[in-house]
Each structure stands twice: as C-alpha cells, then as structure tokens.
C-alpha positions as CSV (number, residue, x, y, z in Angstrom):
1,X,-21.6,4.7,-7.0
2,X,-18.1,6.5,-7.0
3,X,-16.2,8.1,-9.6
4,X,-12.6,6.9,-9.1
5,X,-10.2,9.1,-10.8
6,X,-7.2,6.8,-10.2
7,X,-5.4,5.2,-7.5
8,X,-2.4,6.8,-4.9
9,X,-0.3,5.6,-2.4
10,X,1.8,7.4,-0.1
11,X,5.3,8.4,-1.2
12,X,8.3,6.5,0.4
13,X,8.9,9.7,2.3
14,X,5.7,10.2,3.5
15,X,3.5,7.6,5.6
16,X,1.3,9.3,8.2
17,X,-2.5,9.0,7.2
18,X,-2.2,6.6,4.6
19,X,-0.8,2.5,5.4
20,X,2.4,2.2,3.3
21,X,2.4,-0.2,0.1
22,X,-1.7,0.7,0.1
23,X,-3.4,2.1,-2.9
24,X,-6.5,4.5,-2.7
25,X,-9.1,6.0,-4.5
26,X,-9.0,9.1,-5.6
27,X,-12.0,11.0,-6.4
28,X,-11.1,14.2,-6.4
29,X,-8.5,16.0,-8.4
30,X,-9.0,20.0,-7.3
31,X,-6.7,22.2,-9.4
32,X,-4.4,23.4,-6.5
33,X,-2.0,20.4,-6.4
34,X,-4.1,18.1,-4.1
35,X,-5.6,14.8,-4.7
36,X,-8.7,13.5,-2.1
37,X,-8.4,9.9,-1.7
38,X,-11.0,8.0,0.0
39,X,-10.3,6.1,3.4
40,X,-12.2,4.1,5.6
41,X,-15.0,6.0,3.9
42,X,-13.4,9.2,4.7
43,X,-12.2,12.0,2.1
44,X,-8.8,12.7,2.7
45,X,-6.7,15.6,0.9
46,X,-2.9,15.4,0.3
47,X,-0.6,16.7,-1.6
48,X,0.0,15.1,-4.7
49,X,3.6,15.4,-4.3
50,X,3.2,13.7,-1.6
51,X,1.4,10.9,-2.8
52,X,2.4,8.0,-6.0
53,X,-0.5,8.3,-8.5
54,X,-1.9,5.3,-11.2
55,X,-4.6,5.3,-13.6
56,X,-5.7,1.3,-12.9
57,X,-6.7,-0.6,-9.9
58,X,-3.7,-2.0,-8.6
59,X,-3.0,-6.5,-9.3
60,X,0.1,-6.9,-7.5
61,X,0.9,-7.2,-3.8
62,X,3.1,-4.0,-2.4
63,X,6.4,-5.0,-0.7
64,X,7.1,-2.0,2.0
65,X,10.5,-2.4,3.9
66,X,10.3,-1.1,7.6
67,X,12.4,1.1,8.2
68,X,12.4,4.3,10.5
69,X,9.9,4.7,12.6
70,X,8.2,1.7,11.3
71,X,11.1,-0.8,12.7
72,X,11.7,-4.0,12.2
73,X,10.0,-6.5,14.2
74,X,10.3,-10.2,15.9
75,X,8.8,-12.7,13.7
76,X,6.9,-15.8,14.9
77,X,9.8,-18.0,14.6
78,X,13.0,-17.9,16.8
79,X,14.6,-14.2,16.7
80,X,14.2,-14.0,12.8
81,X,13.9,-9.7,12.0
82,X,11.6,-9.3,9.9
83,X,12.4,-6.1,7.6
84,X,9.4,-6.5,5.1
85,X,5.8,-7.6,4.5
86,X,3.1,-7.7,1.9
87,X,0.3,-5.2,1.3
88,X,-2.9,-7.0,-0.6
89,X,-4.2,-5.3,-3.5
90,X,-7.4,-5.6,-3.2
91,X,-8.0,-5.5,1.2
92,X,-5.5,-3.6,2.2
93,X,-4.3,-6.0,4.6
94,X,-0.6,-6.3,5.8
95,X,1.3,-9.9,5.8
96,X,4.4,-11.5,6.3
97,X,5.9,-14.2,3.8
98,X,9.2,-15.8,3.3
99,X,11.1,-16.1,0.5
100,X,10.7,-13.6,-2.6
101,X,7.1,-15.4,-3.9
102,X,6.1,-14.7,-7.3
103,X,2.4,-14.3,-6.0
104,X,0.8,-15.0,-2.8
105,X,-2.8,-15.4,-1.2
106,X,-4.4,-13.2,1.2
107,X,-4.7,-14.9,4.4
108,X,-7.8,-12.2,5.2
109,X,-9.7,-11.9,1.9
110,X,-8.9,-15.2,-0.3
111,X,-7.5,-13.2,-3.1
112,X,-4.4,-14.9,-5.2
113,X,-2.1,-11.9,-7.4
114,X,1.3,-11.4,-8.0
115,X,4.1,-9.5,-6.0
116,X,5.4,-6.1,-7.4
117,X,9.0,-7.0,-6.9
118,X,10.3,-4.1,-9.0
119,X,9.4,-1.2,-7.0
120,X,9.2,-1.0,-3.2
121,X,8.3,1.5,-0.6
C-alpha cells in the first residue's frame, strides 16, 4: 500500500509532465525543495514551487482555461470555442460542459462531485 503525503497539481505557470486541473499523489517530500508525485505509476520529482500542494484528496472537479499553448478548440456543436473543460477528481479525465454546473458526473468513471468554481488553472 502507499503512503500519500498529500496531493499536487501543477502550478498555472507550469504544465509539462503533469495534466492541468489534475491532482497527484505525493509520496515523497525529500528535504531539498522537491516533492515526488506518482504518475501513471511513475515517480516523478518537481519542484515544489512549481507545483500547488493539499493535505486531502481532492472532491471537486478542476476548471482549467486553455490558454497558450493549450488553445482553444472547436466544440462539437456549430463553431462554439471552447475556452474551458473539467478535470474529474477522482480519474483524471478531461470534459467539456456548458453552463457553470454546480456539480457534474464523469462521463468515464460514474463519479458525481462538485465544481471548484473559486479557483481555476
């Protein structure tokens, strides 16, 4: 069984190994300014500057807004940009809604929990 130490997430600034909106275990803390987060069942050390850190699990859906490199895109409908979509809590996966929802469903794993309206990355 792993020891999870707490949960990160990349910092607005910073999205290269880790998805956006996405929080990871940590399980190790080393005393240098690092964190190693699993992913994919990989160890992977970052910075911890470079990283958002939290004590619990996370409950609530993510909301990350594309922007730079990660640009907006077509949605299904029409010409409609989409600028933003939903990371789950609990699978990780990415997905679009409409509106501002006060929770939502995973389309991949089932799971019903709120949004995180009040901070975005």
């Amino acid at each position: 069984m792993r020891i999870t130490l707490g949960w990160a997430r990349c910092a607005d600034n910073v999205a290269d190994i880790l998805r956006r909106g996405a929080w990871y275990p940590i399980v190790e803390e080393p005393p240098d300014g690092h964190v190693v987060v699993e992913v994919r069942q990989q160890r992977v050390r970052l910075a911890r500057a470079d990283v958002t850190v939290r004590a619990e699990p996370p409950d609530h859906w993510s909301i990350v807004v594309r922007t730079g490199v990660l640009r907006p895109t077509l949605g299904g409908r029409g010409s409609d940009v989409v600028t933003t979509y939903a990371v789950c809590p609990l699978c990780h996966y990415r997905q679009d809604f409409a509106g501002k929802p006060t929770t939502l469903k995973c389309v991949r794993c089932g799971a019903s929990s709120p949004v995180d309206w009040d901070e975005t990355c």
